[in-house]
C-alpha positions as semicolon CSV with decimal commas, in nm:
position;residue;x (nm);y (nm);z (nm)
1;X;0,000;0,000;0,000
2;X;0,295;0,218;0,106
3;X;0,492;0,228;-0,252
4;X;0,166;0,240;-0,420
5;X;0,093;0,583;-0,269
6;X;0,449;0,662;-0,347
7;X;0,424;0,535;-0,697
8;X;0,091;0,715;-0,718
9;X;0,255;1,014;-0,620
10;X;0,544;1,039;-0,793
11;X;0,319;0,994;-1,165
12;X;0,139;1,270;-0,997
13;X;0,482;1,537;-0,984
14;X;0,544;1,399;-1,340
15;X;0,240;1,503;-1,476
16;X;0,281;1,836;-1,306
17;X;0,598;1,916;-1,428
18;X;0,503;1,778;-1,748
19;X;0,290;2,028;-1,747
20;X;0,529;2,301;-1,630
21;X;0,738;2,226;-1,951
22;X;0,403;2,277;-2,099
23;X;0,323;2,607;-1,993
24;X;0,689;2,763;-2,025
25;X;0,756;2,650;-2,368
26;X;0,417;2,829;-2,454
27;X;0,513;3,112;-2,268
28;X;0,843;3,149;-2,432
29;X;0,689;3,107;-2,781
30;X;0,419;3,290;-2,792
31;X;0,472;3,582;-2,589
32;X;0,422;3,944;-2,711
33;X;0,735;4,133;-2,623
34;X;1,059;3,978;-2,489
35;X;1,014;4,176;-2,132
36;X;0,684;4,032;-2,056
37;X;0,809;3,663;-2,151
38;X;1,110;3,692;-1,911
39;X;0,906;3,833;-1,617
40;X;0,633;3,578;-1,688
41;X;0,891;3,317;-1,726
42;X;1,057;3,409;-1,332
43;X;0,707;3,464;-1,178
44;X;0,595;3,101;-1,296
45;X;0,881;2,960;-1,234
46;X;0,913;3,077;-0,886
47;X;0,600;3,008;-0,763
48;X;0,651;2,643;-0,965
49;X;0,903;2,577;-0,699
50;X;0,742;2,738;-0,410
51;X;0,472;2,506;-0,504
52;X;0,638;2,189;-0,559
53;X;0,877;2,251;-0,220
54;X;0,536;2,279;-0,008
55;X;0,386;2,023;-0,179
56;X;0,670;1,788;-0,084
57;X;0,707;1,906;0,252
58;X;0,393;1,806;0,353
59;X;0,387;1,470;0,200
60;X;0,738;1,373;0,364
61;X;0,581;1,424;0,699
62;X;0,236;1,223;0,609
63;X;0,244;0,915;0,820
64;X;0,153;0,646;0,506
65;X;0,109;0,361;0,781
66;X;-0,157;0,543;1,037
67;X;-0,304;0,732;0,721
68;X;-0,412;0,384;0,581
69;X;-0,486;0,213;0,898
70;X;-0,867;0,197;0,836
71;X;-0,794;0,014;0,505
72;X;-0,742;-0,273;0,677
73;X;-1,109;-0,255;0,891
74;X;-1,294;-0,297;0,617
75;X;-1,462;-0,667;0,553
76;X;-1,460;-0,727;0,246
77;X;-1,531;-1,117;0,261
78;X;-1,767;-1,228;-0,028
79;X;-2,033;-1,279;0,220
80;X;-2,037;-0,903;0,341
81;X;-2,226;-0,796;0,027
């Protein structure tokens, strides 16, 4: 269950910076002026890694084990339904 959520997780920051790549290479390309692409370009990209920091912070200090620990309460024996 524990590298499931991990595994889970991890496709999860891959499709977000997936994503990222996404929305800079569209910024870079089709920006108006060269100033508003670079300013654009450091306020993403900051707040990208603000983000992603915060967003890993908090799911380092999750405890995975006593998260999960109703999981295994449930009945689910064929002649519970």
């Amino acid at each position: 269950m524990n590298l499931a959520f991990i595994a889970f997780y991890l496709i999860f920051l891959l499709g977000c910076f997936v994503a990222s790549i996404f929305i800079i290479y569209h910024i870079t390309r089709y920006s108006i002026n060269k100033k508003s692409s670079t300013i654009m370009l450091i306020l993403f990209v900051s707040v990208l890694v603000i983000l992603f920091l915060i967003n890993f912070s908090i799911f380092i200090n999750i405890d995975i084990i006593n998260a999960f620990n109703f999981v295994s309460t449930f009945n689910l024996d064929s002649s519970s339904f």
